[in-house]
N, C-alpha and C positions, 0 to 999 in steps of 0.2 A: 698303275703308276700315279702318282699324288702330282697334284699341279706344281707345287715347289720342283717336284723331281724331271721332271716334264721340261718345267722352263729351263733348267741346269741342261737337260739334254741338248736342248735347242741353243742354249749358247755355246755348246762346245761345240755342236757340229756349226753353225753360222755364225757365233758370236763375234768371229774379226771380221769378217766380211759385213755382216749387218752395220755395225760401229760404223766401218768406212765409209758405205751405203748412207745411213745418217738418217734420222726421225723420216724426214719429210718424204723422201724416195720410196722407206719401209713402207710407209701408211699408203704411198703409191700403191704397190705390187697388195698390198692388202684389199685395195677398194679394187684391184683388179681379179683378183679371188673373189671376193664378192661376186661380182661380175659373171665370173664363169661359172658357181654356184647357181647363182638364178639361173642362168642360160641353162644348167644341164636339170636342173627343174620343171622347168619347161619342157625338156625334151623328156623327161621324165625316166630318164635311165638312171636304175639305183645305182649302178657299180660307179659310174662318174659323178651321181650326186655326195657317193659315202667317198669319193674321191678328192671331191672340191671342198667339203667337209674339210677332211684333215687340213688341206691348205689352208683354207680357211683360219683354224685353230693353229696350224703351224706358225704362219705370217702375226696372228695376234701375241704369240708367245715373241716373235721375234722382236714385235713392236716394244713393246714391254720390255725387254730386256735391253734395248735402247734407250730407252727412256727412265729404266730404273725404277721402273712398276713390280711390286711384288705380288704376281694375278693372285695366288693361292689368298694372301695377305687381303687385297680388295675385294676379292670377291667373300671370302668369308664375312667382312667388316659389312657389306652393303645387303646381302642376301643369302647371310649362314644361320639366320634364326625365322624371319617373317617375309612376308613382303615389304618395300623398303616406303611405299603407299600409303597402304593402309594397314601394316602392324600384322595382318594375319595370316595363318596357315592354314589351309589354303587360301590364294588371295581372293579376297571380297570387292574388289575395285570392278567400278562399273568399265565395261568397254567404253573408250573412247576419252576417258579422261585420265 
């Protein structure tokens, strides 16, 4: 599934709810995914990591569609040819800057 189709899915299964919900709450429940990502890291169990994964990605699509972000759209513009850095493939940027 392509990200444009991806984020369509995600609006029709939560797209009125997210709306209600509103930016600031989404991007809540997003940094809370986060959260439970690292934590099952930590614990180092895959099935909850590729678990928290999806939410992860689920919640950024939901973001996005709140906000009226086209991910397929940005993401190709910033990092569909090089590194957005230093221009190259593979990227040649030193760690740390």
């Amino acid at each position: 599934m392509e990200l444009r189709a991806f984020q369509r899915h995600m609006d029709e299964l939560y797209g009125m709810k997210d709306r209600r919900r509103g930016a600031e709450k989404t991007l809540l429940w997003l940094a809370e995914e986060i959260g439970e990502l690292f934590r099952s890291v930590r614990k180092g169990n895959k099935g909850e990591i590729e678990e928290e994964f999806a939410d992860v990605v689920a919640w950024i699509f939901s973001a996005a569609n709140v906000l009226g972000v086209d991910l397929q759209e940005a993401v190709l513009r910033k990092y569909g040819v090089a590194c957005p850095k230093c221009g190259k493939k593979p990227c040649e940027c030193v760690e740390g800057e």
